[in-house]
C-alpha positions, 0 to 999 in steps of 0.5 A: 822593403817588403811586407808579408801578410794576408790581404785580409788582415785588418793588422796587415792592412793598416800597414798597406793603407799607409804605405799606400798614403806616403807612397813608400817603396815597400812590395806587398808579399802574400803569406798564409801565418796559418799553414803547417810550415808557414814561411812567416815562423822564419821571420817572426816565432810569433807566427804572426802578421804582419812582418816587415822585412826593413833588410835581409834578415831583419825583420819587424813584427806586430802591427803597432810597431810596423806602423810606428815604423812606416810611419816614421821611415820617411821623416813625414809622421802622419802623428800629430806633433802637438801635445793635445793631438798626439794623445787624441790621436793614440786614443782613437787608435787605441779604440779602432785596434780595440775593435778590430780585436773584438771583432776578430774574436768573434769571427773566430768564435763563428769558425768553430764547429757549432757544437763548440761555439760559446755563445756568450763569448760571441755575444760579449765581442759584439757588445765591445765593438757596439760600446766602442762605435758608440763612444766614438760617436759621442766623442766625435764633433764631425768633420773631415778628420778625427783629429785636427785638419789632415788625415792621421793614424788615428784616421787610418786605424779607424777607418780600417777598424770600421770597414774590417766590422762591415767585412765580417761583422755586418750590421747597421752602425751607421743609422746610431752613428751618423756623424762617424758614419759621415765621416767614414764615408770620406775617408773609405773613398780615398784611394789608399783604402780602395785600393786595399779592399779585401778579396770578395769584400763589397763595402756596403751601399751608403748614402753620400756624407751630405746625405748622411749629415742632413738626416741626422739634422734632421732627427735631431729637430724632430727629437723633443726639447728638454722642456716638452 
């Protein structure tokens, strides 16, 4: 199998960070969607990445299929198989693709000569990706994994999500969010996301997750009780 795209995609790179976890035999293709005559239209009309090329001239597109797919192939779905955990687990990756969409939105938004840019829209985007970490970090009870006791897509989609805000929306999300801060810092340390850096991105300096974890500790007694 080969999978086409750009090494900068967030969508294609949920795909690479999977078939980096399961070890598949699929080659990574390099392909510009963008350019005047993009070889990708002759695989998807949609002129959209990524594609997976599953055999000659069959071709799957759209990153949520691609990853149903890779994630399937092998008969080791990373998806939970009980009730509860599988829609835990369709929700946090429907909240990391919301974000990487507002994200990419506003990235658009900053390409535009200035005179064009719609403040308001930028600013909308923002407070999306600001409300999605938000809730996040309200939702998760911390530990290892977002769901259950192993690595799943709700992780995987994540964690893309969040290191593809520090590419191109840096700021500080961590210092309101450390038990999702802690969290990230495991799983950016695994080889399937170090691996499948983007090109020229350096992933911001952060303390260890113990660190991470014995602030928020300790903010959290320093902050008064109901009763004062």
């Amino acid at each position: 199998m080969k999978l086409y795209g750009s090494p900068t995609s967030p969508y294609v790179r949920k795909a690479r960070v999977l078939v980096h976890e399961k070890q598949l035999p699929v080659e990574f293709v390099i392909e510009d969607p963008w350019i005047e005559g993009s070889p990708i239209i002759a695989k998807n009309p949609l002129s959209k990445i990524p594609v997976l090329e599953i055999a000659p001239e069959q071709y799957y597109f759209e990153s949520a299929l691609v990853v149903h797919f890779l994630d399937h192939v092998d008969g080791k779905s990373l998806t939970p198989t009980d009730s509860a955990g599988y829609w835990q687990a369709q929700w946090w990756q429907a909240l990391g693709n919301g974000i990487i969409d507002a994200a990419i939105q506003r990235i658009f938004e900053t390409r535009r000569p200035a005179e064009f840019q719609l403040r308001d829209k930028m600013e909308r985007e923002a407070k999306r990706v600001e409300r999605a970490i938000a809730l996040a970090e309200k939702t998760f009870a911390g530990g290892s994994f977002l769901v259950g006791n192993r690595f799943s897509l709700a992780d995987l989609v994540m964690g893309v999500a969040l290191q593809y805000v520090d590419f191109r929306y840096p700021h500080d999300w961590r210092s309101p969010s450390p038990r999702l801060a802690a969290w990230h810092a495991g799983i950016a340390s695994r080889p399937s996301f170090q691996e499948t850096l983007p090109p020229g991105f350096v992933p911001p300096a952060h303390a260890s997750v113990d660190d991470v974890l014995g602030r928020a500790v300790r903010r959290e007694q320093r902050l008064p009780s109901a009763a004062a």
